[in-house]
C-alpha positions as CSV (number, residue, x, y, z in Angstrom):
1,X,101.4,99.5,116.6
2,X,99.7,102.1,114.6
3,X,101.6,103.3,111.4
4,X,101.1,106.7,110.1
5,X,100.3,105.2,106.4
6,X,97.3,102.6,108.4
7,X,93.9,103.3,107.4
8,X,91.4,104.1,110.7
9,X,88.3,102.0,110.4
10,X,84.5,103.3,111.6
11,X,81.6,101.0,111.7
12,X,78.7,102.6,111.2
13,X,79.8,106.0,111.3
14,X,76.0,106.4,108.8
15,X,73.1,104.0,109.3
16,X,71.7,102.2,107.1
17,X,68.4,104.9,106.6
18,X,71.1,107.5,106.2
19,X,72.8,105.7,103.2
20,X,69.9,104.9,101.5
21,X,69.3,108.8,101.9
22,X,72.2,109.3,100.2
23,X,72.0,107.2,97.4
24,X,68.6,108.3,96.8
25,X,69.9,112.1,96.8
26,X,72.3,110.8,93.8
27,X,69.8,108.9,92.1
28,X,67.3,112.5,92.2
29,X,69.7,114.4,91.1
30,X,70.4,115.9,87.4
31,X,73.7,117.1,88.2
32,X,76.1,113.9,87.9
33,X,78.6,113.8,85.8
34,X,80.7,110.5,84.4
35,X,84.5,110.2,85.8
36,X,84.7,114.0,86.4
37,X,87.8,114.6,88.9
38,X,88.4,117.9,90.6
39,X,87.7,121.4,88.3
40,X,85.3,119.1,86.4
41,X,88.3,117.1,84.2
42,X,87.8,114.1,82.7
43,X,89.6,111.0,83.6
44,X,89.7,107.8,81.9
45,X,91.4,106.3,85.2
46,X,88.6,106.1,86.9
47,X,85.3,105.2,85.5
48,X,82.0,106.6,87.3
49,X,79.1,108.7,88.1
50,X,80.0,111.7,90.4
51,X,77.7,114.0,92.4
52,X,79.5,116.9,93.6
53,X,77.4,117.7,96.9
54,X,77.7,120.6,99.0
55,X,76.8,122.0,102.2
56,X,73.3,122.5,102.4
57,X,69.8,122.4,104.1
58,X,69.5,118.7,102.8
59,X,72.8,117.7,103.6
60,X,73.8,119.7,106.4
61,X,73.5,116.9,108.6
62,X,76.4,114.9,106.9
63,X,78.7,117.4,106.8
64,X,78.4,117.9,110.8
65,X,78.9,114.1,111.1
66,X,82.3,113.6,108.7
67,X,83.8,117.1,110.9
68,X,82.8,115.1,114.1
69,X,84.6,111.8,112.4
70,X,87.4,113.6,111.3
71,X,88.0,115.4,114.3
72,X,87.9,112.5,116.1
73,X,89.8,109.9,114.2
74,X,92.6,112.9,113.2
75,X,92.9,113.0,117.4
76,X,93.3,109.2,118.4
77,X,95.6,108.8,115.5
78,X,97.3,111.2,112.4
79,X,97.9,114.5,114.8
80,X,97.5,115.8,111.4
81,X,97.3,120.2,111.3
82,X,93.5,120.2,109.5
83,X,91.7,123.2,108.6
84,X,88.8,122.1,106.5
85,X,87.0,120.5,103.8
86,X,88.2,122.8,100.9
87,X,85.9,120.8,98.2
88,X,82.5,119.7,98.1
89,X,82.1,116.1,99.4
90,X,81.4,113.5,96.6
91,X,78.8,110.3,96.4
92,X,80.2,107.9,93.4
93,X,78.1,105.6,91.3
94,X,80.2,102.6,90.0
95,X,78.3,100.2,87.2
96,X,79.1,96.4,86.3
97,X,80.1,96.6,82.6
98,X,76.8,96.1,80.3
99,X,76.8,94.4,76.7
100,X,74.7,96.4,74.1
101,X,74.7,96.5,70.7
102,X,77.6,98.7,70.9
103,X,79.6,95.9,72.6
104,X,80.2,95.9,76.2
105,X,80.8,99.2,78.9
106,X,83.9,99.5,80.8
107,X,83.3,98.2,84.5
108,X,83.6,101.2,86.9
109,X,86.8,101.4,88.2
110,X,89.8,103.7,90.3
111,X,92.9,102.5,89.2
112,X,95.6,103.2,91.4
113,X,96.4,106.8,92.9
114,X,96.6,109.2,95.7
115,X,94.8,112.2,96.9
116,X,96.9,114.5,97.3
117,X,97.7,116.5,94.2
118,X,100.1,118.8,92.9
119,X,98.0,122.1,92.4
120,X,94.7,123.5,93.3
121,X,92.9,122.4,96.3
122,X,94.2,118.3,95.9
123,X,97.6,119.7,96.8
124,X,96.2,120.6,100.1
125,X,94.8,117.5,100.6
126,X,95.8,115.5,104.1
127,X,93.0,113.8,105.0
128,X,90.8,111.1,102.8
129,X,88.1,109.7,103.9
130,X,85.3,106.7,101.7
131,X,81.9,105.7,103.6
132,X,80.9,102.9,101.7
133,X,76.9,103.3,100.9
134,X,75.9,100.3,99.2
135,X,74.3,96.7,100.7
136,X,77.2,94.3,100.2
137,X,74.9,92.0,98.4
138,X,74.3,94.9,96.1
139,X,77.8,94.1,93.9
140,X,80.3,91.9,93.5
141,X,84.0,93.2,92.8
142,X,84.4,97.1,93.1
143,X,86.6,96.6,96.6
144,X,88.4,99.6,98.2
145,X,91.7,98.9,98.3
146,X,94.4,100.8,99.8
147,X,98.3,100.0,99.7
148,X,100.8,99.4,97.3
149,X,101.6,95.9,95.5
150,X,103.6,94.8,98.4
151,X,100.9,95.1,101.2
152,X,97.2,95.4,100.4
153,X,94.5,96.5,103.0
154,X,90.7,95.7,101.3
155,X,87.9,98.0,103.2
156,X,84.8,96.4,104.5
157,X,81.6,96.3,102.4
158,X,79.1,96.8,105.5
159,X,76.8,100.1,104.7
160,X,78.1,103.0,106.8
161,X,81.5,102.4,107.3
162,X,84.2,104.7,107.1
163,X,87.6,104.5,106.5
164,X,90.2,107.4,106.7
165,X,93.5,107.4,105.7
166,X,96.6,109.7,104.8
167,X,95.8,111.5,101.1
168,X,99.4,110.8,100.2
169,X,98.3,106.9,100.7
170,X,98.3,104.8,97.2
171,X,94.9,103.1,96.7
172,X,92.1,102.2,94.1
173,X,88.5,100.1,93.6
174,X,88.7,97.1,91.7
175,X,86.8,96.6,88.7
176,X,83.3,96.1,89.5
177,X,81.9,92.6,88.2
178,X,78.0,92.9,88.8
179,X,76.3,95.0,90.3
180,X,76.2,98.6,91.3
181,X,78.3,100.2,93.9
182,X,77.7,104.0,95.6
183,X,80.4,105.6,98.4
184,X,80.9,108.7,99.7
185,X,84.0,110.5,99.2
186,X,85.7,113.8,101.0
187,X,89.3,115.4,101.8
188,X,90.3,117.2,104.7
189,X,92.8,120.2,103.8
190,X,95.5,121.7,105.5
191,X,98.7,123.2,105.4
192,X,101.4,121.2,104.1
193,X,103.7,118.3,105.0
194,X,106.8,119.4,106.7
């Protein structure tokens, strides 16, 4: 029996060609920014490289494909009311910590949290949605993880899945251990709960 607080799960919703694509877009790009959340704030909650990307020539493509997975997945299971993607999709870089002279970086991180927000366009949030990028031999650690302390649902690691679930959903990724981890992040907005 499907529960409205499940997470939907899509193998190979990218291929492998298209998420190297993607991770080569972030790793071109001179926009990223560290642990920048929504409106560009700074978070120490989550510990990262974020490229904001938005609809465009070069990535035109992807956003056709999430509305097609969206559409689909928000039919067969949430009967959510969606109207769009309100923000620019995200790719996320998450690092293994690394000992300098300096002593040793945090591991990238997303301690726990929901989507859904109380202003601006995370409080229209209804929709969440993570396409893991990276080769799982790639990292070790850094698991999606979605569900409270009492029951807690890990994500697959294969390239190209996706998983969507309700924005109002608790979740987090574990502290990477080696490695380096890239997913793609979006939200689907629309009016709100009743």
């Amino acid at each position: 029996m499907f529960l409205l607080t499940d997470p939907c799960l899509r193998p190979a919703a990218l291929s492998p060609d298209e998420c190297t694509r993607l991770i080569a877009l972030f790793d071109a790009s001179p926009d990223t920014g560290a642990g920048l959340l929504s409106g560009g704030n700074q978070t120490d909650t989550r510990i990262c490289d974020t490229l904001w990307m938005d609809d465009t020539r070069e990535t035109g493509w992807l956003f056709v494909r999430l509305a097609e997975l969206v559409a689909e997945v928000n039919r067969e299971n949430y009967h959510f009311d969606l109207e769009e993607f309100r923000e620019s999709a995200q790719i996320l870089k998450y690092t293994a910590p690394v000992v300098a002279s300096g002593g040793t970086s945090a591991a990238g991180r997303y301690d726990t949290h929901v989507d859904i927000g109380a202003g601006g366009h995370s409080a229209t949030r209804k929709l969440s949605l993570s396409i893991q990028l990276s080769p799982t031999g790639d990292y070790t650690g850094g698991g999606l993880q979605i569900g409270d302390n009492a029951e807690i649902w890990s994500a697959p690691r294969e390239p190209g899945t996706a998983i969507l679930f309700p924005s109002f959903v608790r979740h987090s990724v574990a502290p990477l251990a080696s490695g380096t981890r890239y997913a793609l992040v979006a939200w689907v907005h629309g009016p709100a709960f009743r």
